[in-house]
C-alpha positions in Angstrom: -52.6 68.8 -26.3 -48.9 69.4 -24.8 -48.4 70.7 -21.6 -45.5 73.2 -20.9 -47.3 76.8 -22.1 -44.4 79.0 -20.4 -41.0 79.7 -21.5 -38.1 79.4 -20.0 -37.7 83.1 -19.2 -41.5 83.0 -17.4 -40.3 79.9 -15.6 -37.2 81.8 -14.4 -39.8 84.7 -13.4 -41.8 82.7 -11.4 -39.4 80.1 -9.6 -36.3 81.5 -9.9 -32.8 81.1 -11.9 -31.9 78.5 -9.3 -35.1 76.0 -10.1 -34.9 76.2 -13.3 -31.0 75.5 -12.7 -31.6 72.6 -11.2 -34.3 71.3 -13.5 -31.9 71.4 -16.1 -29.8 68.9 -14.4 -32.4 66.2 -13.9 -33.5 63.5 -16.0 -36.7 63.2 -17.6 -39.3 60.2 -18.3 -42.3 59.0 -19.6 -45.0 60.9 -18.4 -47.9 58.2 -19.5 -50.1 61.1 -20.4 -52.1 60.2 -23.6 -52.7 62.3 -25.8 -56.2 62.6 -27.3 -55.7 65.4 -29.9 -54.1 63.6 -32.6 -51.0 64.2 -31.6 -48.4 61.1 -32.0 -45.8 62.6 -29.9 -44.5 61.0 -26.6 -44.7 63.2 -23.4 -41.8 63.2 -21.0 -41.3 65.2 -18.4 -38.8 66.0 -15.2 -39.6 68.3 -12.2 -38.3 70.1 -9.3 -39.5 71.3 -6.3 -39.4 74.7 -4.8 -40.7 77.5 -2.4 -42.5 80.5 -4.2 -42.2 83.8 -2.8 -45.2 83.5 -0.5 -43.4 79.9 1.3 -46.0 77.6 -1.1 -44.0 75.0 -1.8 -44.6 74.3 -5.7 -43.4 71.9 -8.5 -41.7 73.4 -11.7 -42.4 71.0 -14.7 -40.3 70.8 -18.2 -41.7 68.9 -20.7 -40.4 67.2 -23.7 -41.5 66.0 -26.7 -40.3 62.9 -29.0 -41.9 61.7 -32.2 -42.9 58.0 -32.2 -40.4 57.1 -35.2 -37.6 58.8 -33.6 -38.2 56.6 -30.6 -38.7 53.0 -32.8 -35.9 51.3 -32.3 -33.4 53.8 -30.4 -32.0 51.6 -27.0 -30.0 54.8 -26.3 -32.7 57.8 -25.8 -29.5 60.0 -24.9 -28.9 59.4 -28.1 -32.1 62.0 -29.1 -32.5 65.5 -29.1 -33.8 66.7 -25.9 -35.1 70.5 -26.1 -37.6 71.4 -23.7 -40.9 72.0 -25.2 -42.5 74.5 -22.7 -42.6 74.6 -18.4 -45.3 74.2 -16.1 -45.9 75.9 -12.2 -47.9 73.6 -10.1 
């Protein structure tokens, strides 16, 4: 099952323009999550750090999604198209 059920505007909602700024900027990587679904797709993720309104400090997930033959054979995984599948507030 993939991860990531908000969007990007309930991310922003919930930890601010300026998290979800900053996520944007990082790089992402295998998450070694298997899936047990049926779904082939490869989970990667990247995450930030922040402080929710109360002072929690929390972790804002994106998580990304590549198909196993778009990955077969690709050295340069810049190369792929890297649109975030859904966030996550931890």
């Amino acid at each position: 099952m993939r991860k990531g059920k908000l969007t990007r505007a309930e991310a922003i909602k919930i930890a601010g323009f300026d998290a979800v700024n900053r996520l944007d900027g990082e790089n992402c990587d295998f998450s070694n999550r298997v899936q047990t679904d049926g779904d082939t797709a490869v989970e990667f993720e990247a995450s930030v750090e922040f402080m929710d309104e109360d002072g929690t400090e929390c972790c804002l997930i994106a998580y990304y999604y590549q198909e196993q033959d778009d990955l077969a054979g690709v050295e340069d995984l810049s190369l792929l198209d890297w649109d975030i599948e859904g966030y996550e507030v931890i």
